[in-house]
C-alpha angles and dihedrals in degrees: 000000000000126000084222092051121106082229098068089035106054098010113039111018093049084050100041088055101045097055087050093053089053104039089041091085092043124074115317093236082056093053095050100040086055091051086038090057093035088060092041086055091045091056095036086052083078124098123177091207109040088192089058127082114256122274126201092205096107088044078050094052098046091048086051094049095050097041086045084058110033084053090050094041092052085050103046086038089059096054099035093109115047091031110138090211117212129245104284086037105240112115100233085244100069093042089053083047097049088044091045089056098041090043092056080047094051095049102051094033117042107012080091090049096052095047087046095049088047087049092050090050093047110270117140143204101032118123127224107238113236092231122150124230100232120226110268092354091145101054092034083058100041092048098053089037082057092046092052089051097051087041087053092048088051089258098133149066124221107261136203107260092234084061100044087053093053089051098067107022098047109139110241095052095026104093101029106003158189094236096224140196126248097219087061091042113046096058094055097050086056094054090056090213096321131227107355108002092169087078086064091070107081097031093064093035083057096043091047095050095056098052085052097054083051091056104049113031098034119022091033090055094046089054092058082059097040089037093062100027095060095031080060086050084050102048107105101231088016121139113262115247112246112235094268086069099035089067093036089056088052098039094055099044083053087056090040088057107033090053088045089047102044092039090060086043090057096047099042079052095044099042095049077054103072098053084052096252121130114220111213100258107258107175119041108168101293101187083063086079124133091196146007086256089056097038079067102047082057104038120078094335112182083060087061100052087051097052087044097053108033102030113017103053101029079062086057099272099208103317092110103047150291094287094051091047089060097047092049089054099049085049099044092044090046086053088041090055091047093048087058092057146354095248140098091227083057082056088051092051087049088053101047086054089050089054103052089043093063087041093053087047093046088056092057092055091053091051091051095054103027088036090226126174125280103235111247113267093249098053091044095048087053088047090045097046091040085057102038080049100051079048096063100061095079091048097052087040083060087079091084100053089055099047105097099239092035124090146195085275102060089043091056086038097065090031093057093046100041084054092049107053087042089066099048097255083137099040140273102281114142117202125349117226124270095267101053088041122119089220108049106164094048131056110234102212084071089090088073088072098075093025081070092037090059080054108041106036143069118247127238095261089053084042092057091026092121082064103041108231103194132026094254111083141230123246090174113031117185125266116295090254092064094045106120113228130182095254140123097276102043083051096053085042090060091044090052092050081056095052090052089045092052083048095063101026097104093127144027108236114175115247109251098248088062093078091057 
């Protein structure tokens, strides 16, 4: 179920929070059994094939998965004190636990993956197998991977199962995200919303509203430009783009994803909201970045934090020199791609990322010792987003690997021959006229348009920052004039993003994390 369907809108949400205004004053189990249900209706609404009768088999796998690691953290949690750990200091249960999880991932994720790459190099006779990829698999996974590690450390208590289950499989992070923490999570859930949730109401009406109109006027538009642009790249005998279109193609897909992105961001935000929960803040104007090494610490970050902590420094992080920190961040960034998608070209992307990390960090080396220069901001900020953007061409190129009828070699296809045309390898032609152009009926410098609003505005989180919309805070709000209040015109500017929404909301397209 999508947050942009008229399904969520006018059927579940109305109905999730109705039942929570009327159980939180009730006993707290009752509460949480009622939000608990709603989200596994909001995951078992899905059907891969919406001509095929429903199945309860992926409700069957996340009540499996949860009731598999609730049993082993209890577990864990119980004996974390008086474990006599083995030599290399993992109890053999957490590891059969961490293997268990990745291996279910594996399965469903990347089997297909493995029989598709030994068909592209010449093997025969293996069969793909026909397995579907299940709605949020890889956060589900990485948060309760995350939960087994800390219960094992002695970080957590032994919670009820019901709250466990809500945990992970509540609605507005369950499909995309953010990967969140229990212990952020599990004292919130026991205050119900807390002293006057009412106040909640508008905040995360607001905040929801905002990330649907990103969603659908902006990232949804871009994608009609980045869709034919690279399927054009992609086409065997096709013409190559000239380098006009080359950067348009990943320009735009750099405004498709970060407004997808940031939509979701802003609805799984707004609609915890309402039920009084903070979600941790996963998305903080990433293209603002003045580095690679701060781009991260911007994009998807609760990715981030969970790659740092629980992959990163158990490898070593930087405490054994500058050569092994390199070669941890290349590692950790290469598993981070593949986690993002089952492709080699999501592995490329990841390395590319990796690269530029040990190159950001190298530079900083050099400016310490050599006491360089720091680049103007705004310099730093043009560097950061051209390569960002050039990164970006192998992971929307990804899209053909995981298509079911596409392959590796239609991914590297329209990577090769996006790169080279954006460095000039067909020559240095801009734009072509309107009658030789792919897109025809938009104008493609409109993307322009939200490249400068990533730069020049506050987000919603800065927006909303008074009354403080996640649980991470602001050090640095927007101006007073931007600060949102629950008064008439913000309230018939909220009502004029939904009539431009309404305007635009002609179709249901997925948001681009869902894939993953």
């Amino acid at each position: 179920m999508l947050f942009n369907s008229y399904t969520f809108l006018l059927l579940f949400l109305p109905l999730a929070l109705g039942g929570f205004l009327l159980l939180r004053r009730s006993s707290y189990r009752l509460t949480v059994v009622w939000l608990g249900l709603a989200s596994l209706a909001y995951y078992g609404y899905w059907n891969p094939d919406p001509g095929a009768p429903w199945s309860p088999q992926w409700l069957g796998l996340i009540l499996g998965s949860c009731v598999f690691n609730f049993l082993i953290g209890r577990h864990l949690a119980r004996h974390a004190s008086r474990r006599t750990h083995p030599p290399s200091g993992k109890p053999p249960l957490l590891i059969l636990g961490v293997i268990a999880n990745l291996t279910l991932l594996g399965i469903f994720k990347y089997a297909g993956l493995f029989a598709k790459t030994a068909e592209w190099l010449g093997a025969t006779g293996i069969p793909a197998p026909g397995f579907i990829l299940p709605l949020g698999i890889s956060f589900f996974t990485f948060q309760q991977i995350a939960y087994l590690i800390d219960a094992a450390r002695g970080e957590t208590e032994e919670y009820h199962f019901s709250d466990y289950l809500l945990f992970v499989s509540f609605f507005p992070q369950l499909i995309a995200g953010p990967i969140v923490h229990h212990k952020e999570m599990m004292p919130q859930f026991r205050m119900r919303g807390g002293i006057g949730w009412h106040r909640h109401l508008p905040i995360g009406f607001g905040i929801f509203a905002i990330g649907l109109f990103k969603k659908v006027v902006v990232a949804d538009p871009s994608a009609v430009i980045a869709n034919a642009l690279f399927a054009t790249a992609a086409a065997e005998g096709g013409r190559e783009l000239t380098m006009g279109e080359a950067w348009t193609a990943g320009v735009a897909y750099s405004m498709q994803i970060y407004f997808d992105f940031s939509g979701y961001s802003d609805m799984a935000i707004g609609a915890a909201r309402l039920f009084g929960i903070r979600l941790p803040l996963n998305f903080h104007s990433p293209y603002k970045a003045t580095s690679i090494i701060d781009f991260w610490r911007r994009w998807h970050m609760t990715l981030s934090r969970f790659l740092r902590d629980y992959l990163y420094i158990p490898l070593g992080g930087s405490r054994r020199g500058p050569s092994r920190r390199y070669l941890n961040l290349m590692a950790t960034m290469l598993l981070g791609g593949l986690w993002h998608g089952a492709g080699w070209t999501y592995v490329l992307w990841g390395g590319l990322h990796g690269a530029y990390l040990c190159i950001n960090h190298g530079w900083i080396h050099l400016k310490k010792k050599f006491q360089l220069r720091s680049l103007p901001k705004p310099v730093a900020i043009g560097l950061t987003f051209i390569a960002v953007v050039i990164a970006w061409v192998p992971f929307r190129a990804g899209n053909f690997e995981l298509d079911p009828a596409g392959t590796t070699g239609d991914a590297l296809r329209a990577s090769r021959s996006i790169f080279s045309s954006m460095f000039g390898f067909h020559g240095f032609e801009g734009l072509p006229d309107k009658a030789q152009r792919v897109i025809a009926s938009r104008d493609p410098l409109l993307i322009l348009i939200p490249a400068i609003a990533c730069w020049i505005l506050p987000n919603t989180q800065q927006i909303f920052a008074r009354y403080r919309p996640t649980i991470t805070r602001f050090t640095r709000p927007s101006p007073a004039w931007w600060q949102w209040r629950p008064t008439l015109p913000y309230a018939l500017a909220t009502v004029v993003l939904l009539v431009v929404i309404g305007r635009q909301f002609d179709k249901v397209s997925e948001f681009i994390y869902f894939q993953f």
